[in-house]
PQR file with spaces between the fields and no chain letter, atoms N, CA, C, O and H, PARSE charges and radii, in Angstrom:
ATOM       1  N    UNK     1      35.968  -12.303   26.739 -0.4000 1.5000
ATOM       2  CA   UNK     1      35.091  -13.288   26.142 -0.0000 2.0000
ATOM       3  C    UNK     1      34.404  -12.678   24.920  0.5500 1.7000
ATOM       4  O    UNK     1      34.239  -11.459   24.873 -0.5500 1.4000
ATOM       5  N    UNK     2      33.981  -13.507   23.891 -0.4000 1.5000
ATOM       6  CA   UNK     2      33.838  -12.785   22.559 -0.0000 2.0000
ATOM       7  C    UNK     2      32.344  -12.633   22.831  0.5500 1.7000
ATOM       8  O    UNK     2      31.789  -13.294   23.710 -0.5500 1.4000
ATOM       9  H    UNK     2      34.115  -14.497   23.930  0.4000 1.0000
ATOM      10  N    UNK     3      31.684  -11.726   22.041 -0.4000 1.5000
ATOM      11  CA   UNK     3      30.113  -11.809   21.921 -0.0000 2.0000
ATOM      12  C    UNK     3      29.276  -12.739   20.950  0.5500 1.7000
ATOM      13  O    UNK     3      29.427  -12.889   19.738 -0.5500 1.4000
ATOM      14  H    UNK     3      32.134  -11.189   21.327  0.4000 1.0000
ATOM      15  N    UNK     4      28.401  -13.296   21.756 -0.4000 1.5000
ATOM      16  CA   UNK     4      27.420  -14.483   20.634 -0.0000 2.0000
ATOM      17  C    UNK     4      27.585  -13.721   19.533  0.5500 1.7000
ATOM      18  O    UNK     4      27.495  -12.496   19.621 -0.5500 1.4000
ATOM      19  H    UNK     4      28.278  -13.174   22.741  0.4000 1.0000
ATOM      20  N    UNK     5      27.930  -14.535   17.982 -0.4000 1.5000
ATOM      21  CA   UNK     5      27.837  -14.381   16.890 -0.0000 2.0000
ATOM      22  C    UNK     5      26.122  -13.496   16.619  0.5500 1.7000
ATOM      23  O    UNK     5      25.806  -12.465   16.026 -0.5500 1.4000
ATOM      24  H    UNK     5      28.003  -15.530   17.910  0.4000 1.0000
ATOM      25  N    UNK     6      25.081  -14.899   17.670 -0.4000 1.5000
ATOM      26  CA   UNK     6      24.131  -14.144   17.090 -0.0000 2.0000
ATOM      27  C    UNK     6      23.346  -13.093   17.647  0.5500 1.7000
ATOM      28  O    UNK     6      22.258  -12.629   17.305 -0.5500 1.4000
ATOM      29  H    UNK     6      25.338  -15.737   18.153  0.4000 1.0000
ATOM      30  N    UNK     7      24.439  -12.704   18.949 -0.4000 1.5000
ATOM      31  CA   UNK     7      23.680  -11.007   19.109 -0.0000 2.0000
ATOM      32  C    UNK     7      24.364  -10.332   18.334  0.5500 1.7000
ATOM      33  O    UNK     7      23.814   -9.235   18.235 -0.5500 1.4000
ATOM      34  H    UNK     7      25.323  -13.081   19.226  0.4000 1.0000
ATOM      35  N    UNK     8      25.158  -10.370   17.797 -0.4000 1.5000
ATOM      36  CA   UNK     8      26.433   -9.092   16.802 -0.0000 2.0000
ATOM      37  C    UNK     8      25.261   -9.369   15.597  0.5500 1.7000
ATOM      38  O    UNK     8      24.339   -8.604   15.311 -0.5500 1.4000
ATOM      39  H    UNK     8      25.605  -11.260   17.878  0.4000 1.0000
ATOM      40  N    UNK     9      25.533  -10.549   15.038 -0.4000 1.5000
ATOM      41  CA   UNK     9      24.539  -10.491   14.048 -0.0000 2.0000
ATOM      42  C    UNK     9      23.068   -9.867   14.047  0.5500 1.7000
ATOM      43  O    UNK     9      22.578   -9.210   13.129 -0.5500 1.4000
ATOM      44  H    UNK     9      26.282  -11.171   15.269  0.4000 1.0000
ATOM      45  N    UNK    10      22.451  -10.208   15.282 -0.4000 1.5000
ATOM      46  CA   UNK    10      20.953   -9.557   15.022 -0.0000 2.0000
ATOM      47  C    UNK    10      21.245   -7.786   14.882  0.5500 1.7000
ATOM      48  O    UNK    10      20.942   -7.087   13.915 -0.5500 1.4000
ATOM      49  H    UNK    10      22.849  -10.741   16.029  0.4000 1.0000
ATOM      50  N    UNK    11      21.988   -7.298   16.288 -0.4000 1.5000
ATOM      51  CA   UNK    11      22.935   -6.233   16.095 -0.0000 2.0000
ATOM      52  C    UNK    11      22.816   -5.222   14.523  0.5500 1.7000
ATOM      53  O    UNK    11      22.392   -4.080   14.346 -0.5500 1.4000
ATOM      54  H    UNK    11      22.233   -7.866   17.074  0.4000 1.0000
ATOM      55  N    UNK    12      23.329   -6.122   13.677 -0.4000 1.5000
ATOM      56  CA   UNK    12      23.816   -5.398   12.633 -0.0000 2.0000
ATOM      57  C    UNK    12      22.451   -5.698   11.583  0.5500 1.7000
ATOM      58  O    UNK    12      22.218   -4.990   10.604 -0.5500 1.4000
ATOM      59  H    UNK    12      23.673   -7.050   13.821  0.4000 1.0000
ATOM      60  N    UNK    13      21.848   -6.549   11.876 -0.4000 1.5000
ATOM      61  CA   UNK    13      20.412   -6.492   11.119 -0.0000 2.0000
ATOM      62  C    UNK    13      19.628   -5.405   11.598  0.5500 1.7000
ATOM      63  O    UNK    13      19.101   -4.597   10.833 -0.5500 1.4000
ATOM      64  H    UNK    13      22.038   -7.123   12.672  0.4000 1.0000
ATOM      65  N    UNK    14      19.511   -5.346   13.119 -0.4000 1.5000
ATOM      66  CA   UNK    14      18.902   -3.893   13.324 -0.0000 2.0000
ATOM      67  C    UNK    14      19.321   -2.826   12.744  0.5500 1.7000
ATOM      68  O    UNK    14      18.473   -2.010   12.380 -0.5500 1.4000
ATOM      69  H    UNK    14      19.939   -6.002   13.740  0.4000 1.0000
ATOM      70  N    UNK    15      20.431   -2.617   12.560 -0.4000 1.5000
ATOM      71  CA   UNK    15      20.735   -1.098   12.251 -0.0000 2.0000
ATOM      72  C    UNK    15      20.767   -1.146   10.589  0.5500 1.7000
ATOM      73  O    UNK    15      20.784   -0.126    9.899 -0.5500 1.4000
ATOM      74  H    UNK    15      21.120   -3.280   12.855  0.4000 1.0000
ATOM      75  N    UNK    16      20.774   -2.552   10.041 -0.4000 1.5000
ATOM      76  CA   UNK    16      20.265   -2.058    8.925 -0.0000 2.0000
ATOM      77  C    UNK    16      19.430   -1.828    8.243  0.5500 1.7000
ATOM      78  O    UNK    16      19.430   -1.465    7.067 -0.5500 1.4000
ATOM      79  H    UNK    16      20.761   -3.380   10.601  0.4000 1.0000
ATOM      80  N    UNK    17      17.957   -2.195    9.538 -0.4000 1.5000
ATOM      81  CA   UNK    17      16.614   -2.195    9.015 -0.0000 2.0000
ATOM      82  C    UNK    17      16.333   -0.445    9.504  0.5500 1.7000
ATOM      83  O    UNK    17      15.315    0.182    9.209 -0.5500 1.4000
ATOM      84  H    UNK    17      17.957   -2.489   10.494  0.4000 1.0000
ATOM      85  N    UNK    18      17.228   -0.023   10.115 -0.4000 1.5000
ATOM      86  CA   UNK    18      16.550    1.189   10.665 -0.0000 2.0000
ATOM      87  C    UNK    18      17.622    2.187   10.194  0.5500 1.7000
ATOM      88  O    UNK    18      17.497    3.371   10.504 -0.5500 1.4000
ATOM      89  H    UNK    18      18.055   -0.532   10.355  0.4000 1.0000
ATOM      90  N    UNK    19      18.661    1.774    9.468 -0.4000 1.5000
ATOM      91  CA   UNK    19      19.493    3.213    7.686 -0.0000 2.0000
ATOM      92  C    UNK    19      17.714    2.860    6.947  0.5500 1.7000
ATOM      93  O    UNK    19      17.110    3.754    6.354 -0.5500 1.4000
ATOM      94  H    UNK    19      18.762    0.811    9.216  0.4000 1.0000
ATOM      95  N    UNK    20      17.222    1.702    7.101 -0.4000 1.5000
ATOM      96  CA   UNK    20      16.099    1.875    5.502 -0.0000 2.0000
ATOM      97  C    UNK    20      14.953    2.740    6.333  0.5500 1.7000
ATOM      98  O    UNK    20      14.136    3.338    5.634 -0.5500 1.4000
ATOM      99  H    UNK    20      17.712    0.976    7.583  0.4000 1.0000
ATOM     100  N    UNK    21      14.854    2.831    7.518 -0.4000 1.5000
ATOM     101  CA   UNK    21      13.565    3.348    8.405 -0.0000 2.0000
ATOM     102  C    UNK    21      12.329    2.240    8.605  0.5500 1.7000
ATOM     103  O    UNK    21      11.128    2.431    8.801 -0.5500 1.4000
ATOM     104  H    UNK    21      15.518    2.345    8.086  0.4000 1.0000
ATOM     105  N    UNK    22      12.976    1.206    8.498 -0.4000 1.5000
ATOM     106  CA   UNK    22      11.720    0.567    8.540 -0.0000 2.0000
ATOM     107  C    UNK    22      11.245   -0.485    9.823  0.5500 1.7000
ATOM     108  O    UNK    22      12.118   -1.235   10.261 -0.5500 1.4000
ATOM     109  H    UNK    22      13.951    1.051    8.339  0.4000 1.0000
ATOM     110  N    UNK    23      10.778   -0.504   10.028 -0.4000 1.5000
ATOM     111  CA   UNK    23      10.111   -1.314   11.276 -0.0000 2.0000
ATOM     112  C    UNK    23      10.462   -3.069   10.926  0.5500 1.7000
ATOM     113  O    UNK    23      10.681   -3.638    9.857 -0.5500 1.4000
ATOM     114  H    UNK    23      10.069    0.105    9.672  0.4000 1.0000
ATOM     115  N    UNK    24      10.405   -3.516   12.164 -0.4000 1.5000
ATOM     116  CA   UNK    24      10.096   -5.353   12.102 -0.0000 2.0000
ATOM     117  C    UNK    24       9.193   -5.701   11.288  0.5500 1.7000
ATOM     118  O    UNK    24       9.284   -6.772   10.689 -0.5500 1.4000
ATOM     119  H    UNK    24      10.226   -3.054   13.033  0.4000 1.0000
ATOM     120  N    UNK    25       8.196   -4.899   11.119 -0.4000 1.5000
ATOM     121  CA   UNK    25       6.896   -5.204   10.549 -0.0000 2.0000
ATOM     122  C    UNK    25       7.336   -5.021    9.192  0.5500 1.7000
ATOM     123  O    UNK    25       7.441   -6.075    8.565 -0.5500 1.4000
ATOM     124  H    UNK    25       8.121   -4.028   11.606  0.4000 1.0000
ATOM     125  N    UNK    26       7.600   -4.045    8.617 -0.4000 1.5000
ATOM     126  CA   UNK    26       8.124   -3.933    7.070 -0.0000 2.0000
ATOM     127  C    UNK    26       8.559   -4.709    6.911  0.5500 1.7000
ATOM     128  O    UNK    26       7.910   -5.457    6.180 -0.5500 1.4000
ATOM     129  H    UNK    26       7.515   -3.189    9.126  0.4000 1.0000
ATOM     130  N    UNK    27       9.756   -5.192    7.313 -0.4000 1.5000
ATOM     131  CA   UNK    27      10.912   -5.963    7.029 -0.0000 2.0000
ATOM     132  C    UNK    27      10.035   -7.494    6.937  0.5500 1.7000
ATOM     133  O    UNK    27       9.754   -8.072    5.887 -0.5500 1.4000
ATOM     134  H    UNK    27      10.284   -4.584    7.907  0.4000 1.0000
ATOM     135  N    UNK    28       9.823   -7.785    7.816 -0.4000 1.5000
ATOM     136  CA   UNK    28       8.729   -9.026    8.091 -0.0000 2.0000
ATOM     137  C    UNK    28       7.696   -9.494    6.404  0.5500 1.7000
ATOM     138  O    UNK    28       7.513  -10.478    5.689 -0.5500 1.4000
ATOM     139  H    UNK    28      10.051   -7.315    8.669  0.4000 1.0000
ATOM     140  N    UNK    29       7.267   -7.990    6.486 -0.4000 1.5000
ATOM     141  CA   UNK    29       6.130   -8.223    4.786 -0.0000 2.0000
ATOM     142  C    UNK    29       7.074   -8.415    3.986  0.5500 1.7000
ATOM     143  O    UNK    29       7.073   -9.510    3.423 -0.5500 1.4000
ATOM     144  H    UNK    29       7.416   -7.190    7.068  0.4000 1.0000
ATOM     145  N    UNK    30       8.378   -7.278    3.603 -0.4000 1.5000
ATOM     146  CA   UNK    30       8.781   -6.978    2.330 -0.0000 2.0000
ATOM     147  C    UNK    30       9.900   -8.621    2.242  0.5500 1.7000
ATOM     148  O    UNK    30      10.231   -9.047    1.135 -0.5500 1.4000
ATOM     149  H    UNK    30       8.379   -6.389    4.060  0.4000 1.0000
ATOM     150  N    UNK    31      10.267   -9.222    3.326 -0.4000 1.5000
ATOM     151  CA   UNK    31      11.049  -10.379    3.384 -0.0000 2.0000
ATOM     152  C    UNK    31      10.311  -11.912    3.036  0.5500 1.7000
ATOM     153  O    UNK    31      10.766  -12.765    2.274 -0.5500 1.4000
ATOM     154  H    UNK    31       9.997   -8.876    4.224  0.4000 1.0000
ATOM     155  N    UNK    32       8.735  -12.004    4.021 -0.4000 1.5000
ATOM     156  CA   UNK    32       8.365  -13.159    3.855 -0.0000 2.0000
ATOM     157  C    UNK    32       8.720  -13.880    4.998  0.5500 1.7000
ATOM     158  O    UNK    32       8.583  -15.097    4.878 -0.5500 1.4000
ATOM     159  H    UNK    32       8.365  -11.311    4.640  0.4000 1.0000
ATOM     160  N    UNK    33       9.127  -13.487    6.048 -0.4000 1.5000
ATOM     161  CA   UNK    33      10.347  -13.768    7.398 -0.0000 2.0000
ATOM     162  C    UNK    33       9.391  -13.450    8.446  0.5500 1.7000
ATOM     163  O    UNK    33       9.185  -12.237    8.436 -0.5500 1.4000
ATOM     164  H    UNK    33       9.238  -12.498    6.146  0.4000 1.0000
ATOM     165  N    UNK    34       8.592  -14.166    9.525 -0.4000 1.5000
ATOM     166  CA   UNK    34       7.567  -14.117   10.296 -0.0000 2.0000
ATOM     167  C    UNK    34       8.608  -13.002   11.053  0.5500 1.7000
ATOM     168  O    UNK    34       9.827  -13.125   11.173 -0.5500 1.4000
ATOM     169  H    UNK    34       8.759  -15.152    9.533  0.4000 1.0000
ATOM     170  N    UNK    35       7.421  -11.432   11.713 -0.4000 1.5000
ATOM     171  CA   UNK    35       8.213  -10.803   12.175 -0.0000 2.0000
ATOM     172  C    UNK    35       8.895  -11.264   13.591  0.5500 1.7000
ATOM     173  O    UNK    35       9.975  -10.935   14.082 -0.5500 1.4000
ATOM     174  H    UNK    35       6.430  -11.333   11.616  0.4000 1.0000
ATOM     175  N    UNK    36       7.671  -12.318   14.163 -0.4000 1.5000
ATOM     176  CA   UNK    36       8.455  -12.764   15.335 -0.0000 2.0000
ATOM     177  C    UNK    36       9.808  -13.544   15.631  0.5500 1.7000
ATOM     178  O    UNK    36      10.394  -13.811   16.680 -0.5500 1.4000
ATOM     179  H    UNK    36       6.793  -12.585   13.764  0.4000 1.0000
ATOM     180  N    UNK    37      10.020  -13.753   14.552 -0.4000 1.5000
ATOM     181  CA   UNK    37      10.878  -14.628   14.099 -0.0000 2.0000
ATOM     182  C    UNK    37      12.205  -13.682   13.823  0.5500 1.7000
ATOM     183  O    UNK    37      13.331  -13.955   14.240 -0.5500 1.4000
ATOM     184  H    UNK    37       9.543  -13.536   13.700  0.4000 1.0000
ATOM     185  N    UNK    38      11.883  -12.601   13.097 -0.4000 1.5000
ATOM     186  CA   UNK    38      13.120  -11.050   13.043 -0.0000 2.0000
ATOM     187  C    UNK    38      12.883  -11.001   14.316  0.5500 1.7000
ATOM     188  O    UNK    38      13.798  -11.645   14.829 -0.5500 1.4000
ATOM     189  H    UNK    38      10.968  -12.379   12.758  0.4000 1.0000
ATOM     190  N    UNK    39      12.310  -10.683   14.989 -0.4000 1.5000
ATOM     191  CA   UNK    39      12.468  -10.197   16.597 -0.0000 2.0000
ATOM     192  C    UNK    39      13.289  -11.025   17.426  0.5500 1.7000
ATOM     193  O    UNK    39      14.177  -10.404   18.010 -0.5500 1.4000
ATOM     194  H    UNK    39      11.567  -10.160   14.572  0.4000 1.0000
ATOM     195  N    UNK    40      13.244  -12.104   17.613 -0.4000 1.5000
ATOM     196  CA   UNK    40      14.419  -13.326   18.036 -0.0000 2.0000
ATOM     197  C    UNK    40      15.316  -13.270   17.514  0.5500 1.7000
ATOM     198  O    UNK    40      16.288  -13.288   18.269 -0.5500 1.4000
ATOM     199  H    UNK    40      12.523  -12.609   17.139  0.4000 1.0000
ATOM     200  N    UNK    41      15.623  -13.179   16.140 -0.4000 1.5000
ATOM     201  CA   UNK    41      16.918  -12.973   15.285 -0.0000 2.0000
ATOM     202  C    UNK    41      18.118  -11.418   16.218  0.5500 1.7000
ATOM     203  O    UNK    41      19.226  -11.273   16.735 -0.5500 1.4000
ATOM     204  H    UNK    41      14.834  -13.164   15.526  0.4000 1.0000
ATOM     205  N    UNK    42      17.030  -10.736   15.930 -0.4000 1.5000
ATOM     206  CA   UNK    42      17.892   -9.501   16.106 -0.0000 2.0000
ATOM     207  C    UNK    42      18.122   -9.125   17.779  0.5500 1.7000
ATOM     208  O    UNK    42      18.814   -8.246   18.292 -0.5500 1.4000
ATOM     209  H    UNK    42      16.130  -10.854   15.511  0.4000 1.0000
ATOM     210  N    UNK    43      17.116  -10.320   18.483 -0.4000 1.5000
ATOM     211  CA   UNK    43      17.649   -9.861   19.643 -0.0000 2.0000
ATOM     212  C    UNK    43      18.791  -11.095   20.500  0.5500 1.7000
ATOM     213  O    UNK    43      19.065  -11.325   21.677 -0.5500 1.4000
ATOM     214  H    UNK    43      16.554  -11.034   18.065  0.4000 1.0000
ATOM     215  N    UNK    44      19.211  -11.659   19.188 -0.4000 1.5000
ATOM     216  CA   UNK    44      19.949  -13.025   19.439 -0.0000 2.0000
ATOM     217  C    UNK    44      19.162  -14.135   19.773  0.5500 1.7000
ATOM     218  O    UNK    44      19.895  -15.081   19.486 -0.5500 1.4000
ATOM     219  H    UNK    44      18.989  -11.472   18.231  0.4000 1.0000
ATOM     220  N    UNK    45      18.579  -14.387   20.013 -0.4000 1.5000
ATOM     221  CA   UNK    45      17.933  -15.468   20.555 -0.0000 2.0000
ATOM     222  C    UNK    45      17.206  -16.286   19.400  0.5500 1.7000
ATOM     223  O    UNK    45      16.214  -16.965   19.665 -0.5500 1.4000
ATOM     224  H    UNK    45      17.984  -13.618   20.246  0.4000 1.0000
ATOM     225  N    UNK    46      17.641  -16.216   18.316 -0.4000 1.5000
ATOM     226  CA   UNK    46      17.705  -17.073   16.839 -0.0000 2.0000
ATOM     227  C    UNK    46      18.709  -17.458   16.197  0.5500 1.7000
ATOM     228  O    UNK    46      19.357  -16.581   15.626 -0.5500 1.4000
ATOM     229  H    UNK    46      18.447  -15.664   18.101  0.4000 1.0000
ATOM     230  N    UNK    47      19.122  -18.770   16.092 -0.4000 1.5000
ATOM     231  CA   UNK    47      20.079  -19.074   14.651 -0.0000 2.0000
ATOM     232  C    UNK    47      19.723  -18.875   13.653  0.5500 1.7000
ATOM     233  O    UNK    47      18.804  -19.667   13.450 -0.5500 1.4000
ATOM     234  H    UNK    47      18.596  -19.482   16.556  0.4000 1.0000
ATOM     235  N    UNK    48      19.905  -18.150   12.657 -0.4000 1.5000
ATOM     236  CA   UNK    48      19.328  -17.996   11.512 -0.0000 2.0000
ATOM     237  C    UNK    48      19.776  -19.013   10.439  0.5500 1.7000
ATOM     238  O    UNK    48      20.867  -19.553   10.622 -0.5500 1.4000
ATOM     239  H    UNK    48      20.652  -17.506   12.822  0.4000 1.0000
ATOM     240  N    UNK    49      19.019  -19.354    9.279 -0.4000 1.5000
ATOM     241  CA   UNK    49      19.353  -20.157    8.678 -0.0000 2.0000
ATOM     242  C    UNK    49      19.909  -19.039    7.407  0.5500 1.7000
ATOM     243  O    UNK    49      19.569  -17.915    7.037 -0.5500 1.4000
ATOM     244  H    UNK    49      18.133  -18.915    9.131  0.4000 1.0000
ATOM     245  N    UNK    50      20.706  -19.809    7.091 -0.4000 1.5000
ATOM     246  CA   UNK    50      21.752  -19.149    5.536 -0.0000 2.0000
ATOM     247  C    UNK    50      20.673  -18.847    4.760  0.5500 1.7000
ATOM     248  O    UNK    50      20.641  -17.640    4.518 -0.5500 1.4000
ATOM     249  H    UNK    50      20.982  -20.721    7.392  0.4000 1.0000
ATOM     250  N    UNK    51      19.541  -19.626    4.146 -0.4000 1.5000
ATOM     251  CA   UNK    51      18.754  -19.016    3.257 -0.0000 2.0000
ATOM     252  C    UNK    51      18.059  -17.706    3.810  0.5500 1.7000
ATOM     253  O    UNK    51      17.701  -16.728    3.152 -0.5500 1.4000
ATOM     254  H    UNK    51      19.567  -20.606    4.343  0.4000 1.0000
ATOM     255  N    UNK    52      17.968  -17.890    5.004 -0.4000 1.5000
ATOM     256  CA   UNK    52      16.914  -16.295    6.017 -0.0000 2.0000
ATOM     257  C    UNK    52      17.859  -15.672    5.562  0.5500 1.7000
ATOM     258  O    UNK    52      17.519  -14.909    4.659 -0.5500 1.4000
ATOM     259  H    UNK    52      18.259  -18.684    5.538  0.4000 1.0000
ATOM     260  N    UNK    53      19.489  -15.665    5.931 -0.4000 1.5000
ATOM     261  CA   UNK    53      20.450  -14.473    5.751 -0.0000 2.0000
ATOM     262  C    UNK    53      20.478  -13.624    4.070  0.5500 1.7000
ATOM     263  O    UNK    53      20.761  -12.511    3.626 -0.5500 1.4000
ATOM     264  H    UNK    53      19.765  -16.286    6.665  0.4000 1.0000
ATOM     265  N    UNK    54      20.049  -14.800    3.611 -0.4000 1.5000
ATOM     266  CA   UNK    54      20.213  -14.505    1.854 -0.0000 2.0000
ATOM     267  C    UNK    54      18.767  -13.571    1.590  0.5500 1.7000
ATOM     268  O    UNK    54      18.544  -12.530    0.972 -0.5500 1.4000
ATOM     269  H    UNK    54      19.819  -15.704    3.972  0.4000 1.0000
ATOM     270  N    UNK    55      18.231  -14.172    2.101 -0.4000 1.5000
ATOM     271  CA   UNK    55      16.867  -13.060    1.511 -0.0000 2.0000
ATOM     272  C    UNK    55      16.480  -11.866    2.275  0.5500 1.7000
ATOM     273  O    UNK    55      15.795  -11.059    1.647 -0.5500 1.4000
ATOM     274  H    UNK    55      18.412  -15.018    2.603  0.4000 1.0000
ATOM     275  N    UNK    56      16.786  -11.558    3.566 -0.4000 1.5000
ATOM     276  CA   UNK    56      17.198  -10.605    4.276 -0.0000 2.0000
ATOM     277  C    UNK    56      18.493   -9.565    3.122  0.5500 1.7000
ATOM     278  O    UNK    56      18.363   -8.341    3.089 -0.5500 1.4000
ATOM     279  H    UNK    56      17.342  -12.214    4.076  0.4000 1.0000
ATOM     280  N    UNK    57      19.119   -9.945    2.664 -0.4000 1.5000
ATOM     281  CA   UNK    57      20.468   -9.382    2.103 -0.0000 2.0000
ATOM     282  C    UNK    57      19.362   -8.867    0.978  0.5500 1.7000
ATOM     283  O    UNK    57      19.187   -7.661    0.805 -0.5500 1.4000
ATOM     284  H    UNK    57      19.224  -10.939    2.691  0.4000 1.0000
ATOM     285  N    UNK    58      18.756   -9.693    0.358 -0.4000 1.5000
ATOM     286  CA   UNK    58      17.832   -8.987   -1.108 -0.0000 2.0000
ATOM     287  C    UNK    58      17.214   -8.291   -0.615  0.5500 1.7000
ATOM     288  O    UNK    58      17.262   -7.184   -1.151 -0.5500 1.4000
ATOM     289  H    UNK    58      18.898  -10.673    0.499  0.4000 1.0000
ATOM     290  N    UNK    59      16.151   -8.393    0.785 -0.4000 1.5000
ATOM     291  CA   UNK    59      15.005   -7.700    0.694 -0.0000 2.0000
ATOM     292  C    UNK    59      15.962   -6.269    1.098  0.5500 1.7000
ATOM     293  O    UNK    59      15.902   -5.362    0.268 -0.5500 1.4000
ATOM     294  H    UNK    59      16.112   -9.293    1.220  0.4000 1.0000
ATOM     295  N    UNK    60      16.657   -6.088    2.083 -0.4000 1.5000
ATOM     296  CA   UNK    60      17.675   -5.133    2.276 -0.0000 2.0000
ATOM     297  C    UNK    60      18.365   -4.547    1.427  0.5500 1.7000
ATOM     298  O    UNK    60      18.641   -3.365    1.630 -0.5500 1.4000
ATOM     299  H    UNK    60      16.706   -6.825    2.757  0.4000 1.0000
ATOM     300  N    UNK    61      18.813   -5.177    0.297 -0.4000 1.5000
ATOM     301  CA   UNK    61      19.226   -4.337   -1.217 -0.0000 2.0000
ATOM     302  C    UNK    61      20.473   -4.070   -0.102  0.5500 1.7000
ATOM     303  O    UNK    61      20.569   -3.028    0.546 -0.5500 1.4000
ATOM     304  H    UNK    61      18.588   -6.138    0.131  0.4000 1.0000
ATOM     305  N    UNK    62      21.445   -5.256    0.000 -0.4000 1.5000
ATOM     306  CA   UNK    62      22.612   -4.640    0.635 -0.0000 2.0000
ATOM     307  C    UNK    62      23.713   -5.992    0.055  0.5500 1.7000
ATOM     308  O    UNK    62      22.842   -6.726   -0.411 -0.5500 1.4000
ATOM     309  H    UNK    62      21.367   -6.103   -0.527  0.4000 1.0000
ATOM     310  N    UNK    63      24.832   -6.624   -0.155 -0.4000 1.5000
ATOM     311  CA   UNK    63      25.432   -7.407   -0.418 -0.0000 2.0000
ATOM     312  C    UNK    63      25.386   -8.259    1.230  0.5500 1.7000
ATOM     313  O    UNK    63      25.113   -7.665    2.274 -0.5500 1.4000
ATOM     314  H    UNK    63      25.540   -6.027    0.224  0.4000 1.0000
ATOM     315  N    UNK    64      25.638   -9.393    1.162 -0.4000 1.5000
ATOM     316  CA   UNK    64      25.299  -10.181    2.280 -0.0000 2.0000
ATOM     317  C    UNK    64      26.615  -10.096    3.262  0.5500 1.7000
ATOM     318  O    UNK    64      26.561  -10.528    4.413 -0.5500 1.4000
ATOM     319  H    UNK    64      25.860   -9.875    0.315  0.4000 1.0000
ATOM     320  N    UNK    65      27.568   -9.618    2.817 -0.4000 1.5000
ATOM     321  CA   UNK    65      28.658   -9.150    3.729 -0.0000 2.0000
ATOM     322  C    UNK    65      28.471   -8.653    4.607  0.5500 1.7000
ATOM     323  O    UNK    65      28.744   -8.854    5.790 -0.5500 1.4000
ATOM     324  H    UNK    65      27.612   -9.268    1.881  0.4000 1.0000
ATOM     325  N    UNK    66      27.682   -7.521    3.773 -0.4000 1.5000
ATOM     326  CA   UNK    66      27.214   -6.146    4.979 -0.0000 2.0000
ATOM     327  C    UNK    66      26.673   -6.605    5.724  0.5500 1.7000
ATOM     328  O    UNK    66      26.383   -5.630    6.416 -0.5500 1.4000
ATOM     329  H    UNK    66      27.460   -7.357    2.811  0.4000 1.0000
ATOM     330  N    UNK    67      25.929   -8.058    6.546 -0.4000 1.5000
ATOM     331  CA   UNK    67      24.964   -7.930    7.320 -0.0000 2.0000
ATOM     332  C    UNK    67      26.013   -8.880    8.522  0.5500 1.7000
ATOM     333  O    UNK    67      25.572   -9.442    9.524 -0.5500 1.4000
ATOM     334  H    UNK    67      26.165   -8.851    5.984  0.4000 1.0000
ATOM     335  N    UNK    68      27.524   -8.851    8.061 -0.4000 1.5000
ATOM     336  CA   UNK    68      28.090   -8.961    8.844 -0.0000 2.0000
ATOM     337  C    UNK    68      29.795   -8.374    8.979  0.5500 1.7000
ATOM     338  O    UNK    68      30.824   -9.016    9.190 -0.5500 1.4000
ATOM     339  H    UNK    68      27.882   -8.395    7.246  0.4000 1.0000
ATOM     340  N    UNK    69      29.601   -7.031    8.780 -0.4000 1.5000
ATOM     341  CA   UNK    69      30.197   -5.889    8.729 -0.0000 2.0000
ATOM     342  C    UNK    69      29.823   -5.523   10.515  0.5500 1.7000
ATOM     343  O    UNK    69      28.782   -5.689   11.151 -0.5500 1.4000
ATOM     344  H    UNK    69      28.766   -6.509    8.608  0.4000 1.0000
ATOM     345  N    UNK    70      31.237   -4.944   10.948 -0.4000 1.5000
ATOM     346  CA   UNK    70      31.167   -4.285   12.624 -0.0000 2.0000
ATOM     347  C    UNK    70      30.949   -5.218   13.361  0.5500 1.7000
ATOM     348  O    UNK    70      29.906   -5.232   14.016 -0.5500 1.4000
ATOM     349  H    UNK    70      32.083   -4.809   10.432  0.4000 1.0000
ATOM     350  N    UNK    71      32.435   -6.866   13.504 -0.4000 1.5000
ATOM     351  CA   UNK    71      32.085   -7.759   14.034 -0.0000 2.0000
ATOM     352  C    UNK    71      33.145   -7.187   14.765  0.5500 1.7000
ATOM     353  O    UNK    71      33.982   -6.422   14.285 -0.5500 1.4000
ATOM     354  H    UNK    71      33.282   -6.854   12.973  0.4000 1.0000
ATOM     355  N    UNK    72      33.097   -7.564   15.919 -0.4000 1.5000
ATOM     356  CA   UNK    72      34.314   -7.135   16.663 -0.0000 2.0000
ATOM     357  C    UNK    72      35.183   -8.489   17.187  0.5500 1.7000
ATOM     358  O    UNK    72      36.227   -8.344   17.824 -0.5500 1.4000
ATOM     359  H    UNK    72      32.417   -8.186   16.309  0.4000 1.0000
């Protein structure tokens, strides 16, 4: 059986908030993205909307691919 899209996805948002070292909380200020709201995301239990994914990708300084790179 495959894994929810959006635990792989939160998945790979974690690990790319923590290559930058930064906490929910950073990510949360430097995004504009209520942190409780990253916290549901990344622990699946959020659909994210395409614009969240897009500004997550800026505030991350990463191309928006990457934040779904290591799908299995």
């Amino acid at each position: 059986m495959q894994e929810d899209p959006r635990v792989t996805f939160g998945r790979r948002l974690s690990e790319l908030r923590k290559v930058k070292g930064w906490s929910q909380e950073k990510l949360s200020l430097e995004s504009g993205i209520a942190r409780s709201y990253l916290g549901g995301v990344e622990r699946g239990q959020r659909n994210i909307a395409l614009l969240n994914i897009c500004r997550l990708a800026e505030t991350l300084e990463v191309p928006i691919g990457e934040l779904f790179q290591h799908w299995r």
